[in-house]
C-alpha positions as CSV (number, residue, x, y, z in Angstrom):
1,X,100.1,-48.4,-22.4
2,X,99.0,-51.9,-24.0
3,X,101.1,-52.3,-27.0
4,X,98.8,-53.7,-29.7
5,X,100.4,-56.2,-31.9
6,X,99.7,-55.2,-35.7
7,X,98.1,-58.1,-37.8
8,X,100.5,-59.7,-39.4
9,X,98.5,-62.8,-40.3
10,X,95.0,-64.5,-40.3
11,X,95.2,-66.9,-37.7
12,X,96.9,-66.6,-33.7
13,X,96.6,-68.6,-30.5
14,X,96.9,-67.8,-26.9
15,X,97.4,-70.8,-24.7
16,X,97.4,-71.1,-21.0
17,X,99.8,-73.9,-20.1
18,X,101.5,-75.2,-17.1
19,X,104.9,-76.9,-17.2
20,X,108.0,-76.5,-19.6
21,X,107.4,-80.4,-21.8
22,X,103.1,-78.8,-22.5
23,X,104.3,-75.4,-23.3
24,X,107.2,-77.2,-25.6
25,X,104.0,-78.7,-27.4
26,X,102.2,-75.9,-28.0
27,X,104.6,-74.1,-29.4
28,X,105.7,-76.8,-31.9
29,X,101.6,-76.9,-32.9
30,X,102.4,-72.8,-33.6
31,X,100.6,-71.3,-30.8
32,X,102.1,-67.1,-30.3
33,X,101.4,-66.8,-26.5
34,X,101.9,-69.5,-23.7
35,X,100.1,-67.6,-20.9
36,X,101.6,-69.8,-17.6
37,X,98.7,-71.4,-15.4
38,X,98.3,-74.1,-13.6
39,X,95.2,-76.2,-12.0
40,X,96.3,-74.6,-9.2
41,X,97.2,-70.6,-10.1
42,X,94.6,-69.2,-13.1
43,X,95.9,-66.5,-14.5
44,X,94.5,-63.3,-14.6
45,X,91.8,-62.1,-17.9
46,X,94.4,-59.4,-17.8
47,X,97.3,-61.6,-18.4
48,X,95.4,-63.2,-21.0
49,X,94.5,-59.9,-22.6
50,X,98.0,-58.8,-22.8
51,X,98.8,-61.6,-24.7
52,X,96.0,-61.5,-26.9
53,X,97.4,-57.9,-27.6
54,X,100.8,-59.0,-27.9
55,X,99.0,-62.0,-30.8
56,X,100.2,-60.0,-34.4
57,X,97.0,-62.2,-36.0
58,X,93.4,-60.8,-37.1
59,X,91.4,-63.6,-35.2
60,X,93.0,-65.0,-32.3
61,X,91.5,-67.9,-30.9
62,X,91.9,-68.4,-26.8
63,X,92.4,-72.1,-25.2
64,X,92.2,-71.5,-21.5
65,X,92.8,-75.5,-20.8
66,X,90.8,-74.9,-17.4
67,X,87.9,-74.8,-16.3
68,X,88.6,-72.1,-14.2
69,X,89.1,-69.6,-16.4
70,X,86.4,-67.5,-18.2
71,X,86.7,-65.1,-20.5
72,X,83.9,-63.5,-22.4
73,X,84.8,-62.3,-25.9
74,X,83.5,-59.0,-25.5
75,X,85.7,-57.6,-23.2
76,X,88.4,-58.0,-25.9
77,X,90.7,-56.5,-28.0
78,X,90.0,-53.4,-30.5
79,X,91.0,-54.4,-33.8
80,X,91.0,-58.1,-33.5
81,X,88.6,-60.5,-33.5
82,X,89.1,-63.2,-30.3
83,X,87.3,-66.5,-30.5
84,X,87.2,-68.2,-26.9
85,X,87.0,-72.0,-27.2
86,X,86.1,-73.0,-23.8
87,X,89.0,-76.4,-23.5
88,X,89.1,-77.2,-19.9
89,X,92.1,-79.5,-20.1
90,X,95.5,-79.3,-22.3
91,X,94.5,-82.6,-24.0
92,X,91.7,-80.8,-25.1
93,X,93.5,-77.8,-26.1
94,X,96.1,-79.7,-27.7
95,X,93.2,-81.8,-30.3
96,X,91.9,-78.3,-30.9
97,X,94.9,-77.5,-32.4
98,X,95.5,-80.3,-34.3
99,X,92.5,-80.1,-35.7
100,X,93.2,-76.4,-37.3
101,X,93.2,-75.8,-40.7
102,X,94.7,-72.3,-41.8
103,X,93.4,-72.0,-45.1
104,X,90.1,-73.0,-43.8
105,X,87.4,-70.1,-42.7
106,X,86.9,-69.6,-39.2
107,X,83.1,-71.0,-39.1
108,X,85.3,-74.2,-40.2
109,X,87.9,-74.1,-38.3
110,X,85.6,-73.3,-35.3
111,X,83.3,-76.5,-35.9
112,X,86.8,-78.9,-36.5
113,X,88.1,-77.7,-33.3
114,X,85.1,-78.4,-31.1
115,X,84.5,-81.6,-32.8
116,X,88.1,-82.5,-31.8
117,X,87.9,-81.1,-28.2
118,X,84.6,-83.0,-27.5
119,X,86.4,-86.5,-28.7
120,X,89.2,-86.6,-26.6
121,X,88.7,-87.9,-22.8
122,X,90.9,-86.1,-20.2
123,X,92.1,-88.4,-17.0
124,X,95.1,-87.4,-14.4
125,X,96.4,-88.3,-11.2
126,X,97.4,-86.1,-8.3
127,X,97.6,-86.1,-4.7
128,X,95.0,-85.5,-2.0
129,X,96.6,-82.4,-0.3
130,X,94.7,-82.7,2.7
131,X,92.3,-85.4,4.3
132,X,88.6,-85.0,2.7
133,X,85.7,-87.5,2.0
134,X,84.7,-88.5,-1.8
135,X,81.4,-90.6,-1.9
136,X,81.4,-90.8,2.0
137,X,84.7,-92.4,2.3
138,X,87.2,-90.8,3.7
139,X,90.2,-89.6,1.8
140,X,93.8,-89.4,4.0
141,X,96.1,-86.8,2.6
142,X,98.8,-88.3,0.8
143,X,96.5,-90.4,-1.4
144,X,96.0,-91.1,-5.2
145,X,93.3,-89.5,-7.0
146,X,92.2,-90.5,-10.2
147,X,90.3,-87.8,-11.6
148,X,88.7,-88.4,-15.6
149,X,87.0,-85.4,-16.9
150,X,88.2,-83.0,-14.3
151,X,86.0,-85.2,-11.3
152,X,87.4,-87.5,-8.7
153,X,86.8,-91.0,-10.0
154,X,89.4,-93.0,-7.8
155,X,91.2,-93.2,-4.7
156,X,93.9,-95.5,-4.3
157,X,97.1,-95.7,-2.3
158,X,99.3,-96.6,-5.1
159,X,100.2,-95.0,-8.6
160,X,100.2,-98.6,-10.1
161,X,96.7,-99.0,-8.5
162,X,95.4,-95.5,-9.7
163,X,96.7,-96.1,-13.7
164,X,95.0,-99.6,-13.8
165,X,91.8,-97.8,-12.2
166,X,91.9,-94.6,-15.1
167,X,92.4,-97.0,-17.6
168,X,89.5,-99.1,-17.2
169,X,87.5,-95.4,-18.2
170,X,89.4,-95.3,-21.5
171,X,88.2,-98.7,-22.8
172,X,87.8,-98.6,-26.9
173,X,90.6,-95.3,-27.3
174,X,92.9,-96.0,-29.2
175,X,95.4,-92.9,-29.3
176,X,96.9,-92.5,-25.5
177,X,99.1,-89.9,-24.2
178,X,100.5,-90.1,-21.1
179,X,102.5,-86.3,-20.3
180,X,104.4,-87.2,-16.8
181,X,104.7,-84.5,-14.4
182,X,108.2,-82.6,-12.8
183,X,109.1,-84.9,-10.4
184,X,108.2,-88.3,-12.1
185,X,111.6,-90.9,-12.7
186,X,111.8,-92.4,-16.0
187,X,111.5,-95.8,-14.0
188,X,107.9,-94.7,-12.9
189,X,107.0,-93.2,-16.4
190,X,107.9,-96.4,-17.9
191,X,105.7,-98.6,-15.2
192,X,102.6,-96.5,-16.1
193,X,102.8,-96.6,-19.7
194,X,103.0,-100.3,-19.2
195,X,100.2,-100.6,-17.0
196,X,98.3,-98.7,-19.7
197,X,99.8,-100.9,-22.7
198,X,98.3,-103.6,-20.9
199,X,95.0,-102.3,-20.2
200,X,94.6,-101.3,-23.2
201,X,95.9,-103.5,-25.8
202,X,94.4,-102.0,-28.9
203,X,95.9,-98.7,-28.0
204,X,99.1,-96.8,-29.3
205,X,100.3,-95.1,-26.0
206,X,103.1,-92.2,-26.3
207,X,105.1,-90.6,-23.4
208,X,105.2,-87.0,-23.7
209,X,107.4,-85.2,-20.9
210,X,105.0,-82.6,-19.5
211,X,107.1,-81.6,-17.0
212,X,103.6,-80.4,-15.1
213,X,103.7,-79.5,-11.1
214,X,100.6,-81.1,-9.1
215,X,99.3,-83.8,-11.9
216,X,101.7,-86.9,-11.4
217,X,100.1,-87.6,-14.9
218,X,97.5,-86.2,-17.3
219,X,96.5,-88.3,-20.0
220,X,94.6,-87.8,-22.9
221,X,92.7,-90.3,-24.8
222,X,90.7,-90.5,-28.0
């Protein structure tokens, strides 16, 4: 039996999130339901549903932060209206919510929100897990990958090496966040948002524990 939350306001938000610091921010921007996904494990329509269910708002807007997960809005809820904005990365998700306005109508909200998403550029570094090839060079496992926009853009063998190559893509922005992953020291946090503070001189950057498993660092720049 799926337990249908009863409107008790306009305006909800189900979020899919992936590490304690990311779902710490979306719940300080007022999001109902953290739905827990990674890059690596999407979760389920039906864990998303449940939440939406569990939302006690007429219109419930979905951020899956993924590109991996699709939902289409009509195999939703009865008695709510679900608005799917498709944000494939929690930068994304996070200027979407920013950019909500709760005494605005939804057409409004709806057209701040995508305006917001579509400004912010999305980089992050992880690990090659296994040996591969990228633009016909080969990639050892163990490696630095500097992906902006969700596509391999570099391959280094350093961290230092991979922040200095991400940050020549985020020339001109001049908000930076840099959410640092699980297993990052403060000593390595602090290196990369100087690396970035120097690239990018213009720039205000903020450290923002993520606390995220794979991504070393996902950053998000507008």
């Amino acid at each position: 039996e799926t337990l249908i939350a009863a409107p008790e306001k306009k305006y909800g938000f189900v979020v899919v999130s992936a590490g304690e610091g990311i779902d710490a921010v979306f719940k300080d921007l007022g999001v109902d339901m953290i739905v827990e996904g990674g890059q690596t494990m999407n979760p389920s329509t039906d864990d998303i549903l449940k939440a939406i269910n569990k939302t006690p708002a007429e219109i419930v807007f979905v951020l899956p932060n993924n590109k991996n997960i699709y939902m289409a809005a009509k195999e939703l809820v009865e008695g709510k209206k679900v608005v799917v904005l498709k944000t494939v990365s929690v930068p994304q998700g996070v200027s979407a919510l920013l950019a909500f306005d709760e005494t605005a109508d939804l057409d409004k909200n709806k057209v701040a929100m995508k305006e917001a998403m579509a400004a912010v550029t999305t980089a992050s570094m992880t690990f090659a897990a296994r040996n591969s090839t990228f633009d016909g060079n080969e990639i050892k496992e163990g490696q630095l990958l500097g992906m902006v926009e969700g596509k391999v853009r570099y391959v280094t063998d350093t961290k230092a090496d991979c922040m200095k190559a991400i940050a020549s893509d985020l020339k001109g922005k001049t908000m930076v966040s840099l959410f640092y992953g699980e297993d990052e020291t403060e000593e390595e946090v602090e290196k990369m948002a100087e690396i970035l503070r120097a690239e990018l001189p213009d720039s205000e950057v903020d450290i923002i524990p993520g606390l995220q498993p794979v991504y070393y660092y996902i950053i998000s720049a507008e």
